[in-house]
PAPA-338319 format. One record per atom (N, C-alpha, C, O, CB): x negated, y negated, z negated. Coordinates in steps of 0.1 Angstrom, whole numbers, padded with zeros to 4 digits, always signed. Last residue first. Glycine has a CB too. Layout:
# PAPA-338319
XYZ...
This chain:
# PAPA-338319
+0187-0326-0443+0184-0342-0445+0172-0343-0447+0167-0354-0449+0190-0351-0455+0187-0297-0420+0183-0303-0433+0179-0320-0432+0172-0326-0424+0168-0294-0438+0203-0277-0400+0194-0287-0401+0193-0295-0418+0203-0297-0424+0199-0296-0390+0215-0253-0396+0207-0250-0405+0200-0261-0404+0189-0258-0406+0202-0239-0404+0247-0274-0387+0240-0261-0388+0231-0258-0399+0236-0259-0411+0231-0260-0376+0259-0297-0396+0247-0304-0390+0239-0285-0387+0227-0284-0385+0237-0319-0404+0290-0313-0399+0283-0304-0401+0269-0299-0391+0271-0298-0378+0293-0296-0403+0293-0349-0401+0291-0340-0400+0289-0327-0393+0286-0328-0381+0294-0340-0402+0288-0375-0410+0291-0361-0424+0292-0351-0414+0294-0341-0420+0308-0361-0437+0282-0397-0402+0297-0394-0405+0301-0380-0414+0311-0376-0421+0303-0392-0390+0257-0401-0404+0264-0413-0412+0278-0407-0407+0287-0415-0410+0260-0431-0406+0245-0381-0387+0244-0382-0404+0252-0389-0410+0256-0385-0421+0232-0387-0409+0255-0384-0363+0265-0371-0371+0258-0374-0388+0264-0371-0398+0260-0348-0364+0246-0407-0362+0264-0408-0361+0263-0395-0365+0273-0392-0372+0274-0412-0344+0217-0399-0356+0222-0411-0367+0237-0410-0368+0241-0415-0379+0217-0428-0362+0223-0387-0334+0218-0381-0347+0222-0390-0356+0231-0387-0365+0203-0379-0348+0229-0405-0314+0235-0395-0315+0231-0387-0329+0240-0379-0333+0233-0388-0304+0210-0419-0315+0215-0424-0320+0226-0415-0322+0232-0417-0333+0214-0435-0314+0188-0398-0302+0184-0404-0317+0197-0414-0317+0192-0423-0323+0165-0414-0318+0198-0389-0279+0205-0384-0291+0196-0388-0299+0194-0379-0308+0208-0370-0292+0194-0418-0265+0208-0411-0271+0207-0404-0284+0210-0407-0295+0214-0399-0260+0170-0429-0262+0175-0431-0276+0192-0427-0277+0201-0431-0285+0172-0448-0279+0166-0421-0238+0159-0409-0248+0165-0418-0263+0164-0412-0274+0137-0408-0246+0182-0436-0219+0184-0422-0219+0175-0415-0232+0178-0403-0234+0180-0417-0205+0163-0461-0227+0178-0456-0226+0189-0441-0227+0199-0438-0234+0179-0459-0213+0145-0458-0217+0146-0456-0229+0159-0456-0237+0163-0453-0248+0139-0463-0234+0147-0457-0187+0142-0442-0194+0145-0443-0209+0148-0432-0214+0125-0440-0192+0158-0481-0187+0168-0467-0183+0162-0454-0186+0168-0444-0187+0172-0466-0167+0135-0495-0190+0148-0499-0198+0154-0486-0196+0154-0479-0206+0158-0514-0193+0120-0483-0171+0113-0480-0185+0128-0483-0194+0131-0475-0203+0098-0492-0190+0128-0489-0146+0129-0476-0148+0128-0478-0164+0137-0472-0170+0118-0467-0140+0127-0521-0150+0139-0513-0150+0141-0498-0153+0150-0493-0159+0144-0515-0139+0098-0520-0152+0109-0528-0157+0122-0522-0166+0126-0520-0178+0114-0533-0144+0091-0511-0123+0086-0503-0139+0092-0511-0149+0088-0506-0159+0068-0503-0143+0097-0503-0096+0103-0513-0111+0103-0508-0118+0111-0500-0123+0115-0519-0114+0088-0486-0077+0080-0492-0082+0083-0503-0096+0075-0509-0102+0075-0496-0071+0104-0470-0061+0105-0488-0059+0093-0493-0070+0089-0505-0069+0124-0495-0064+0107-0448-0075+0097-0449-0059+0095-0467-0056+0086-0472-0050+0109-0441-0042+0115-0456-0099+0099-0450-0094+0093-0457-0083+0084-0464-0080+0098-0434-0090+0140-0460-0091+0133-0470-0101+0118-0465-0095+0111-0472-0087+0137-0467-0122+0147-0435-0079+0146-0444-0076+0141-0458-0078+0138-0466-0070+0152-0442-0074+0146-0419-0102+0135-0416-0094+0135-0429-0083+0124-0434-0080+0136-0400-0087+0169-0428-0120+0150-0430-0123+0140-0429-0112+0129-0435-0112+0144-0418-0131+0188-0421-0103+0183-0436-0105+0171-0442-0108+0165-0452-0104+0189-0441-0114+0189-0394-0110+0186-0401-0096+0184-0413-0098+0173-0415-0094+0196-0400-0085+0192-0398-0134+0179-0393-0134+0178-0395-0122+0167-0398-0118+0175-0379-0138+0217-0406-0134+0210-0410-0144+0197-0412-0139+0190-0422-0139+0211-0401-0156+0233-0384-0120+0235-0399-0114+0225-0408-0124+0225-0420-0120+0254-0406-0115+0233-0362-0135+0226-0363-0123+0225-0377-0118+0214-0380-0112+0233-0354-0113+0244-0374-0159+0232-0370-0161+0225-0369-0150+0213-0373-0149+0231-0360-0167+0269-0380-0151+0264-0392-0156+0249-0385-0155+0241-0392-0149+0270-0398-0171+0283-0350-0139+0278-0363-0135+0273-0375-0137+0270-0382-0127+0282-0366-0132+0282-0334-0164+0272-0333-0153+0268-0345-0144+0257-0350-0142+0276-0323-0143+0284-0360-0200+0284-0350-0180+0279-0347-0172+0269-0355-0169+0290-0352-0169+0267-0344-0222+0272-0357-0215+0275-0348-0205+0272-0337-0202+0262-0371-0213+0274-0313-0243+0262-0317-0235+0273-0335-0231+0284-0337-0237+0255-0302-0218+0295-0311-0276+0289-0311-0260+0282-0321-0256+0280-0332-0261+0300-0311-0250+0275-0297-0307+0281-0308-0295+0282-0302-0279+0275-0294-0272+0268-0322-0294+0272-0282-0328+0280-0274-0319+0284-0287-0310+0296-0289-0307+0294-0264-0326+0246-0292-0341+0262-0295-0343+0270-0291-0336+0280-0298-0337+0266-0305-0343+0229-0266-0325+0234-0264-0344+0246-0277-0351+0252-0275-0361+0216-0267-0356+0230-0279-0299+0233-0267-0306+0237-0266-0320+0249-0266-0324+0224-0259-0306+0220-0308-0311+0230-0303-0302+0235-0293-0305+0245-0294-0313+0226-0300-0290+0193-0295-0316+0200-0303-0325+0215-0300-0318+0220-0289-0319+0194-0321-0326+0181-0283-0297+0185-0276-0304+0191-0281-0317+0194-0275-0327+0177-0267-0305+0177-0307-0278+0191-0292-0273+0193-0283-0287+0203-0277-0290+0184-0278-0257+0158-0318-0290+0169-0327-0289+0184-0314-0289+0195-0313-0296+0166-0337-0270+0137-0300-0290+0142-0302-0305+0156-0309-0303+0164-0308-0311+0132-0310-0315+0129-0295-0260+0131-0285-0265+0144-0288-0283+0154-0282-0286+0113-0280-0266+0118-0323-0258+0135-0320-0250+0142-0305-0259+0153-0304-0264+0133-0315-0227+0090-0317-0276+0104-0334-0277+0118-0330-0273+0128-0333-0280+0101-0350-0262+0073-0302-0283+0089-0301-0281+0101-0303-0282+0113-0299-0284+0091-0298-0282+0046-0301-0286+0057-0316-0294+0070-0308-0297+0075-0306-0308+0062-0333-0279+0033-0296-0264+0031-0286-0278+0044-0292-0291+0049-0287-0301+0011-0291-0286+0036-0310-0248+0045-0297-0243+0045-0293-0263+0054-0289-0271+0032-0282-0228+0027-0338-0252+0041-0333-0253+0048-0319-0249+0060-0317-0247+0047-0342-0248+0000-0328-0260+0003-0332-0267+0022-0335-0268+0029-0335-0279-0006-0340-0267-0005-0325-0229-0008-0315-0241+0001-0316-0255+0008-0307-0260-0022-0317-0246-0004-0351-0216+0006-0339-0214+0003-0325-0223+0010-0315-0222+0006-0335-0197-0020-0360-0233-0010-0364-0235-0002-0356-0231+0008-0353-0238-0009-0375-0232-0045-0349-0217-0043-0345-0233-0031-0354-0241-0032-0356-0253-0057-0347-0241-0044-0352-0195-0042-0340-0198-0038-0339-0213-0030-0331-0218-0053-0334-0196-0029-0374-0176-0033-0377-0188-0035-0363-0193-0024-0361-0198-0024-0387-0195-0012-0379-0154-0026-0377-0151-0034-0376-0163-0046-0378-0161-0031-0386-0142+0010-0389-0149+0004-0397-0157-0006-0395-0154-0014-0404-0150+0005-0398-0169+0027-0362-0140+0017-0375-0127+0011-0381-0136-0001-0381-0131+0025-0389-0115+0030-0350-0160+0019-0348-0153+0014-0358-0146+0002-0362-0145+0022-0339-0145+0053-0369-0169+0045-0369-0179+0033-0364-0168+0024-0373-0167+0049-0360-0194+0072-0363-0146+0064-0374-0151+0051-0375-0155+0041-0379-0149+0069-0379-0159+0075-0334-0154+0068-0337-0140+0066-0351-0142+0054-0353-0138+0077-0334-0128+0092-0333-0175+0072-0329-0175+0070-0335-0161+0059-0342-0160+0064-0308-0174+0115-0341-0168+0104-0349-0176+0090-0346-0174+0080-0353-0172+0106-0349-0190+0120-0318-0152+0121-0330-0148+0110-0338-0155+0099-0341-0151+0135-0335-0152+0115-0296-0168+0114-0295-0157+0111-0314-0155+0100-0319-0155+0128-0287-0151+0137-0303-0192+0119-0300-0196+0110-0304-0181+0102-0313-0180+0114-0278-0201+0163-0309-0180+0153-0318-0184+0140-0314-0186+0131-0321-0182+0156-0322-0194+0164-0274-0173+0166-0289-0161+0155-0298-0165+0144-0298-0160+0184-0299-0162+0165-0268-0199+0150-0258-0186+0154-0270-0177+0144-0277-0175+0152-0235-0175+0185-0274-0212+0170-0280-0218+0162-0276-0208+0150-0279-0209+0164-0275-0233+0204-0265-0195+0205-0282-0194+0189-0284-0200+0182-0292-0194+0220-0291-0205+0199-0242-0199+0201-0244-0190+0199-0260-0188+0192-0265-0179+0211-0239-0187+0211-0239-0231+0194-0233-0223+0194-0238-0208+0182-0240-0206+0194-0212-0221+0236-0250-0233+0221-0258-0239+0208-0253-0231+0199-0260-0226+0217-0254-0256+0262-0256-0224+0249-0249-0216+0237-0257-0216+0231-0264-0208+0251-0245-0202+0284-0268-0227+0277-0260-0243+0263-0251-0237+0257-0243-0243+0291-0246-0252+0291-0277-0206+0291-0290-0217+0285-0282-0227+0280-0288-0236+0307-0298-0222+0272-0267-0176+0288-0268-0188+0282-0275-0195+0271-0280-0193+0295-0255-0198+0258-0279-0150+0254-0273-0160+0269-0281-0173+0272-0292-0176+0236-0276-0161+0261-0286-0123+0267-0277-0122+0261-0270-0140+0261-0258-0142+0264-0271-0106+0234-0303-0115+0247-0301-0113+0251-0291-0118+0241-0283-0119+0252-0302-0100+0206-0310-0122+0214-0310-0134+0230-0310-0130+0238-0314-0138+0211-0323-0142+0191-0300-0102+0192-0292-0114+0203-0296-0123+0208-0287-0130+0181-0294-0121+0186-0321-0086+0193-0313-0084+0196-0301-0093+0205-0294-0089+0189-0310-0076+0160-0334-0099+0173-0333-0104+0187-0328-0099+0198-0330-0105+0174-0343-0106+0140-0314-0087+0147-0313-0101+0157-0320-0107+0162-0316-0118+0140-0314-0108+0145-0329-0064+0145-0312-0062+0146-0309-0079+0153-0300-0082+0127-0305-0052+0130-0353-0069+0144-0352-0065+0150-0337-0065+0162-0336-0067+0147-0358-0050+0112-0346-0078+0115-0350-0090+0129-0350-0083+0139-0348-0090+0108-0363-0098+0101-0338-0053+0095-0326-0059+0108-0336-0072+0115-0327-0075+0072-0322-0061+0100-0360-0036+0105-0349-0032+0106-0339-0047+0117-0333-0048+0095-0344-0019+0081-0378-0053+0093-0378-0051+0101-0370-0047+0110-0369-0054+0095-0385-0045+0057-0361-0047+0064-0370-0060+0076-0368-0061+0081-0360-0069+0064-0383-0059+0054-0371-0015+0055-0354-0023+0062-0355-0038+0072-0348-0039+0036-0347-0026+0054-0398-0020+0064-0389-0010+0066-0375-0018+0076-0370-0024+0056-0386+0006+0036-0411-0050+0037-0404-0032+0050-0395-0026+0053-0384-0031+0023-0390-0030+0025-0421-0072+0045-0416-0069+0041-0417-0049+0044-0425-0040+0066-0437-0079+0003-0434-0078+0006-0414-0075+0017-0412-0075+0021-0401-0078+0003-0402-0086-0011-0456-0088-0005-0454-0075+0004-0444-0072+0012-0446-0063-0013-0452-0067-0011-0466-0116-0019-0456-0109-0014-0453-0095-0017-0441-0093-0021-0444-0116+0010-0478-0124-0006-0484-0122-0012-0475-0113-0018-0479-0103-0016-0484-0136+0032-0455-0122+0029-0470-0115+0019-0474-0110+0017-0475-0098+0029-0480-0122+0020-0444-0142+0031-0432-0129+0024-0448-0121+0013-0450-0115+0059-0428-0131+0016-0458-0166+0005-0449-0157+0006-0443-0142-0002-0440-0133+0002-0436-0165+0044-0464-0171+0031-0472-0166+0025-0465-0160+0026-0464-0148+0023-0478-0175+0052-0436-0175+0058-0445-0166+0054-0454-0159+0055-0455-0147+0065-0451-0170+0039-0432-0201+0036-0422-0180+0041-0428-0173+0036-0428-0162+0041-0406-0175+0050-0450-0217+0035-0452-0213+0032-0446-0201+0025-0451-0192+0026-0446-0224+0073-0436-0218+0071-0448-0216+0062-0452-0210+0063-0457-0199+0071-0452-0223+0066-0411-0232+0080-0410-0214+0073-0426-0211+0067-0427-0200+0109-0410-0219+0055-0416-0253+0049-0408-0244+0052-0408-0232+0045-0407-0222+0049-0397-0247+0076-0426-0270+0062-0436-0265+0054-0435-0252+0048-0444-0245+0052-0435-0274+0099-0410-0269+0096-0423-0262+0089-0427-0262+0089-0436-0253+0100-0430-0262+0082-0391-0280+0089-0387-0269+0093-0397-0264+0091-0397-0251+0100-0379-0272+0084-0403-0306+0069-0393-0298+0073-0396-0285+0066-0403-0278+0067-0372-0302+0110-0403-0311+0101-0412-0312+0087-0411-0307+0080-0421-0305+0100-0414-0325+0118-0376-0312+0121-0383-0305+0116-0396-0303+0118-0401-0292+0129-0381-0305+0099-0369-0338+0099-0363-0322+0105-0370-0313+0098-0371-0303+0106-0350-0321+0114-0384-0362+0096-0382-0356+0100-0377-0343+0107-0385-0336+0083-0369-0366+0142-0370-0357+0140-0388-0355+0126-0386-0352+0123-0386-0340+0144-0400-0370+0133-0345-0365+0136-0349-0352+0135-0365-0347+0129-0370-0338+0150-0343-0350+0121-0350-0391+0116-0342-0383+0121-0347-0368+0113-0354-0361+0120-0327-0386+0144-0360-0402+0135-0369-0400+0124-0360-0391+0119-0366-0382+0131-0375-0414+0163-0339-0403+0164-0350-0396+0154-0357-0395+0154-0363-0384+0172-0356-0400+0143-0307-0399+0149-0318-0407+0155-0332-0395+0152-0333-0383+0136-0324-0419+0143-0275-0393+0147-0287-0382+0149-0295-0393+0158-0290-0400+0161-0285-0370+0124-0247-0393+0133-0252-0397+0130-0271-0394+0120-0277-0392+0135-0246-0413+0100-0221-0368+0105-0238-0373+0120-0245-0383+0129-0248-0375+0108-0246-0357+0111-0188-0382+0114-0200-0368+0112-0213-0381+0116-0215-0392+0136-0198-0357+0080-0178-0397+0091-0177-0396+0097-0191-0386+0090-0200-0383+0096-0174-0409+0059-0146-0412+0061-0161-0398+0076-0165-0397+0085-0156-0397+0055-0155-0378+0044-0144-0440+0053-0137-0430+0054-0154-0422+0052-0166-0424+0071-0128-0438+0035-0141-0471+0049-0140-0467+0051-0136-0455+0058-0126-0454+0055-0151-0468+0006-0147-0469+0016-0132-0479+0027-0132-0478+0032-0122-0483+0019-0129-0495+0008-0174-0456+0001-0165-0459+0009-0157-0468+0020-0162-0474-0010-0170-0464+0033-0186-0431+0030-0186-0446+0023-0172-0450+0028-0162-0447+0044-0188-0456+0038-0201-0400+0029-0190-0406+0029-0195-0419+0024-0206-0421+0014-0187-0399+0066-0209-0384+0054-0215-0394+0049-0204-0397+0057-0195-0396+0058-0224-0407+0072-0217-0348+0074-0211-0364+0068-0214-0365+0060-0221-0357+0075-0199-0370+0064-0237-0323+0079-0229-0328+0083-0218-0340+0094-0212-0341+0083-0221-0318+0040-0242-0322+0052-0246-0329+0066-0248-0329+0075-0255-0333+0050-0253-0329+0020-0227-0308+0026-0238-0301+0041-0241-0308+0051-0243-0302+0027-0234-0285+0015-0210-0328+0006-0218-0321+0013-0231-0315+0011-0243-0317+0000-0210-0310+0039-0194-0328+0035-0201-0343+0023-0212-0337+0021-0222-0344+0028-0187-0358+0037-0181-0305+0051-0190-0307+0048-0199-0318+0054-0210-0319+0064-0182-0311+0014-0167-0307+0010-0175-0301+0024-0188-0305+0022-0200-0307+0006-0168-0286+0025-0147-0330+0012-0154-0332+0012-0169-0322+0010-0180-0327-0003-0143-0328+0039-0137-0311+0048-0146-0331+0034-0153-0329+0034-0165-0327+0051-0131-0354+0027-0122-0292+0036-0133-0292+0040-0142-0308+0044-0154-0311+0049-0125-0285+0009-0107-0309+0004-0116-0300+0014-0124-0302+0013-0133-0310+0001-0111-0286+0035-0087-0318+0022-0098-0331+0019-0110-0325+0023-0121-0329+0002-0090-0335+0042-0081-0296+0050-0086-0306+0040-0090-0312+0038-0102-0310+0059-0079-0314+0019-0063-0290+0022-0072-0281+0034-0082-0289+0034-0093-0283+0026-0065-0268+0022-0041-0314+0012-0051-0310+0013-0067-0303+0009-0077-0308+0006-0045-0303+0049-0028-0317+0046-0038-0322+0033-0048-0320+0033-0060-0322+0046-0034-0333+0058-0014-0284+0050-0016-0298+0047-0028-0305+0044-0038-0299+0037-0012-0297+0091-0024-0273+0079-0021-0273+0070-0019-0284+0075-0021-0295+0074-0029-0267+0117-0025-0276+0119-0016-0270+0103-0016-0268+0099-0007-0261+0130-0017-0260+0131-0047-0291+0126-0048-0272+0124-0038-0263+0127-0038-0251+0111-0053-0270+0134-0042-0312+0148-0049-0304+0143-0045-0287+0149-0042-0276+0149-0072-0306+0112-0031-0322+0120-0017-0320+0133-0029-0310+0139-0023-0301+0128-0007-0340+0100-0055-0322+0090-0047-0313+0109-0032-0315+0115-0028-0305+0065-0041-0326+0114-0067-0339+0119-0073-0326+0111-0064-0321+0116-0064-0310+0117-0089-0323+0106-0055-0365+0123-0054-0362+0120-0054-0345+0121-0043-0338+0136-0070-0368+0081-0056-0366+0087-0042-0359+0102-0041-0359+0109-0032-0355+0081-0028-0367+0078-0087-0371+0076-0080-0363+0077-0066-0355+0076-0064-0343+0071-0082-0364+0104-0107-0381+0100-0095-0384+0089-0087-0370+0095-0081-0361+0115-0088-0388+0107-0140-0387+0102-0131-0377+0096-0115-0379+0084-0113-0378+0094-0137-0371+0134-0154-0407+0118-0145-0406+0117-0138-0393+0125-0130-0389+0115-0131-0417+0143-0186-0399+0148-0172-0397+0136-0165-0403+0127-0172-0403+0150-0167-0381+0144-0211-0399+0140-0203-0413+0138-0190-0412+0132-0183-0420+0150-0203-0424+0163-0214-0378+0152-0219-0381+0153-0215-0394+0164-0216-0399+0151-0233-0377+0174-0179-0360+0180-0193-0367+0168-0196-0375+0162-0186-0379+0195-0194-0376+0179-0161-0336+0171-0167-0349+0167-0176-0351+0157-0181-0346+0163-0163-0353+0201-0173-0316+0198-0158-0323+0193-0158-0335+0200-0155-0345+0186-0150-0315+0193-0199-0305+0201-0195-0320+0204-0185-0324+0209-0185-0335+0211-0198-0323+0180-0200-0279+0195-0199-0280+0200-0193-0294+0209-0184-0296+0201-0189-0268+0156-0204-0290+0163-0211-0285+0176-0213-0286+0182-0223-0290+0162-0210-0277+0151-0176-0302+0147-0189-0306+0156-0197-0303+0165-0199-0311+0134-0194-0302+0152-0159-0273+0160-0162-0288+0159-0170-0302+0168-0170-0310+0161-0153-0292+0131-0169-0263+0147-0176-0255+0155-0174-0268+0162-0182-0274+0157-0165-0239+0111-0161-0277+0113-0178-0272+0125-0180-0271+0131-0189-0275+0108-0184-0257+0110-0140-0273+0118-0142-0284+0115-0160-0287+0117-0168-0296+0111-0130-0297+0106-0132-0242+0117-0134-0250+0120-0137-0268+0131-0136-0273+0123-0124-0247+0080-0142-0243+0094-0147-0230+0105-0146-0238+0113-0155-0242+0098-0136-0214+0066-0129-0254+0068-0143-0261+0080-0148-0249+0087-0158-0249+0051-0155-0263+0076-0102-0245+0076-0104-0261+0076-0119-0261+0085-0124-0267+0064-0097-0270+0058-0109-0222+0074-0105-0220+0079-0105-0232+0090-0110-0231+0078-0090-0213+0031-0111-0232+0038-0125-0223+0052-0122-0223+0059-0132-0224+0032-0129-0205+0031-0090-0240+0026-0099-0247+0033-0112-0241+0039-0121-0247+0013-0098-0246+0031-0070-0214+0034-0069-0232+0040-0082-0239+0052-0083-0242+0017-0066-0241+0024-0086-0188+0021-0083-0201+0031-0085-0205+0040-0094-0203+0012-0089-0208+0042-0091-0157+0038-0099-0167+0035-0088-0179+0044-0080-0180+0049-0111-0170+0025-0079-0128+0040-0075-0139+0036-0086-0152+0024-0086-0155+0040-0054-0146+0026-0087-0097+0015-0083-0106+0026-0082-0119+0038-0085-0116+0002-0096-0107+0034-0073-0066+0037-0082-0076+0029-0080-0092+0029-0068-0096+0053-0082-0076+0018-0063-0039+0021-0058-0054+0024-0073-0058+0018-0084-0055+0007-0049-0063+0015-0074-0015+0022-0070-0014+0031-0068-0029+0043-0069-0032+0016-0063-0007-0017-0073-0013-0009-0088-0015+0007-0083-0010+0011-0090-0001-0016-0103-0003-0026-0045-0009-0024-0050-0023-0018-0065-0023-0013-0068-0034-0038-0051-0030-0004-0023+0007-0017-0033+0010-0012-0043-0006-0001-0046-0012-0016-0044+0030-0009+0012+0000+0000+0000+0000-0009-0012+0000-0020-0012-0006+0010+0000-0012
């Protein structure tokens, strides 16, 4: 069989952190949760090794906490936790904006490629968190890359600025905004881009990232029920 033919199979290891990412995500196991490792190695259906790897690497990139003699367990979510993150999350969206600019790099190709992700945001329900957070992550990183800044785009993958917004969401059981304000939102950005009104894109980028920080502030100051999130 000719070898550019074989599809190469993702690891153990990489299919264990694929999925107990998604269940992370989608509230399977809930923030405090413990991560048992031969529970989820018998859920998967693999040895516990490749399960270690993954908890290990998910606790790397901050989605649990590692406590010595105790055990690894999912990130628990405070409010001020998230207010911090989304505050990260606008300095960082802001500043690539400039950089997107100054730096010349919104080229044709650019463009093509941020219009092709916001095509992403049709057709996503009002409680289709996993879906609406893989659209935005998609979208936004691709900013943050053109910045061209490695160790700022480091610094917001590891963050998990869009990732903590959906899972606030989730745990007040909110609905998502509409498909249509959100596609018609982010088309506008790219247009702000290509035109080069760093002005206007930056007012409408910050625009869009002080929702759900104001959206947070209205379920604290109304009471309510907030999941496994903590004041």
């Amino acid at each position: 069989m000719p070898t550019d033919t074989v599809k190469k199979s993702p690891s153990l290891a990489e299919y264990a952190y694929g999925e107990i990412k998604q269940l992370i995500q989608n509230g399977t196991y809930l923030p405090g949760s413990k991560l048992v490792t031969q529970d989820i190695a018998n859920r998967l259906g693999i040895s516990r090794t490749p399960v270690v790897a993954a908890v290990n690497r998910l606790a790397a990139e901050g989605y649990a906490d590692s406590i010595p003699q105790q055990g690894t367990f999912v990130k628990k979510l405070s409010v001020k936790m998230i207010r911090d993150i989304l505050e990260l999350r606008l300095m960082i969206e802001l500043y690539s904006v400039d950089a997107v600019i100054r730096n010349m790099v919104f080229d044709t190709e650019a463009v093509q490629e941020l219009r092709s992700a916001v095509e992403g945001y049709r057709n996503i329900g009002p409680r289709d968190y996993n879906k609406a957070m893989e659209v935005e992550c998609n979208f936004h990183h691709i900013i943050i890359r053109l910045a061209e800044n490695a160790e700022i785009l480091r610094v917001y993958r590891t963050s998990r600025c869009i990732e903590t917004t959906y899972q606030m969401y989730r745990m007040a059981n909110m609905e998502l905004a509409t498909v249509q304000n959100a596609y018609q939102e982010h088309e506008k950005i790219v247009e702000l881009l290509e035109a080069g009104n760093q002005d206007a894109v930056k007012t409408l980028l910050e625009k869009h990232i002080r929702l759900p920080l104001n959206m947070l502030d209205w379920l604290v100051s109304t009471g309510r029920p907030l999941g496994n999130l903590s004041l």
